[in-house]
C-alpha angles and dihedrals in degrees: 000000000000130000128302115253096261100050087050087053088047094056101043092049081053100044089042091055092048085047120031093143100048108142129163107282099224120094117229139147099210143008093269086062097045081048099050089036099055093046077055094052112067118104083007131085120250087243091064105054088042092067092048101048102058078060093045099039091046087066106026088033086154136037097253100055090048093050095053085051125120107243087217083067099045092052091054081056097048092028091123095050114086124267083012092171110045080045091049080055089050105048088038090051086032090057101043086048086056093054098044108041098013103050089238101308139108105239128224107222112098093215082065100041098055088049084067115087115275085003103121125153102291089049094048090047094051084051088049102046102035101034097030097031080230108158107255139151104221104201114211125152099279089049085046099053098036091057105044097046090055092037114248092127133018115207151089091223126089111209087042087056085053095055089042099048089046091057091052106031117083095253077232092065105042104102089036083049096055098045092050091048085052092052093035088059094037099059100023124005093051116169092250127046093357110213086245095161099055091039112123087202103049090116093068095040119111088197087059098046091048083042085053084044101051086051106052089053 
């Protein structure tokens, strides 16, 4: 069960005042580099890989020179994001898949994004929602946490979040939504050791009720 209407308008209004400039994190210039950049990004923070991608942009700026580079040279770019190798494989084989079945462009349409190498659904929805302006609720684990803790999913699943989160989420709010879960659990409902006490939102958390609990027994 998830919250009643009210209480989920009461905590985007919430979420969007403490937020109102909330934007995707990674630095790009077209859809191609948010692509590349978010396959780049997982287990690894958004300040790193935007350190790595000006150097590796500045050499593969389209999809058909990455996709003629060696992989060997692509991992000595990437080398400090994590899994670099098996990400140097994906944007390579990602790239060459562009340029052959997609005329050179990164299509907007999740069904074909999650076809191209390391692309699954939290990827293509950050593509979606940040490159298209097509309205997505990219789940990673700050999305993840911070829904679940205040109660706007319940699940340990992902894609089940996702589902849950789209069916009581305003579509209109989806990709605002998402980026103010991600700074929400950024700057105060971090996995360890939550800013409970400063949280705007307490009442709603489901950490914070259990944390009350724990310490009236």
């Amino acid at each position: 069960m998830t919250l009643p209407r009210v209480a989920t308008a009461d905590i985007l209004r919430t979420l969007e005042e403490l937020y109102p400039d909330a934007i995707c994190a990674l630095h790009h210039r077209n859809p191609f580099e948010l692509l590349i950049a978010t396959i780049l990004s997982a287990q690894c923070t958004d300040k790193r890989v935007n350190e790595i991608t000006p150097v590796l942009f500045s050499q593969y700026s389209t999809p058909e020179q990455l996709a003629c580079a060696e992989i060997a040279e692509v991992e000595s770019i990437i080398m400090t994001c994590g899994l670099f190798k098996s990400k140097a494989k994906n944007i390579v084989g990602t790239s060459q898949l562009l340029v052959t079945k997609h005329h050179s462009l990164v299509p907007a349409d999740m069904e074909q994004l999650i076809q191209l190498p390391g692309v699954g659904r939290k990827t293509a929805n950050v593509v979606l929602s940040n490159a298209f302006i097509i309205p997505a609720i990219a789940v990673d684990t700050h999305v993840q946490r911070v829904s679940n803790r205040l109660g706007l999913a319940k699940s340990d699943d992902v894609f089940e979040t996702e589902q849950q989160l789209m069916r009581c989420i305003p579509k209109e709010k989806w990709s605002s939504a998402h980026h103010w879960m991600i700074y929400h659990g950024r700057q105060v409902c971090v996995a360890r050791s939550p800013k409970c006490e400063i949280c705007a939102l307490a009442s709603y958390c489901r950490h914070w009720k259990m944390q009350m609990k724990n310490r009236t027994k």
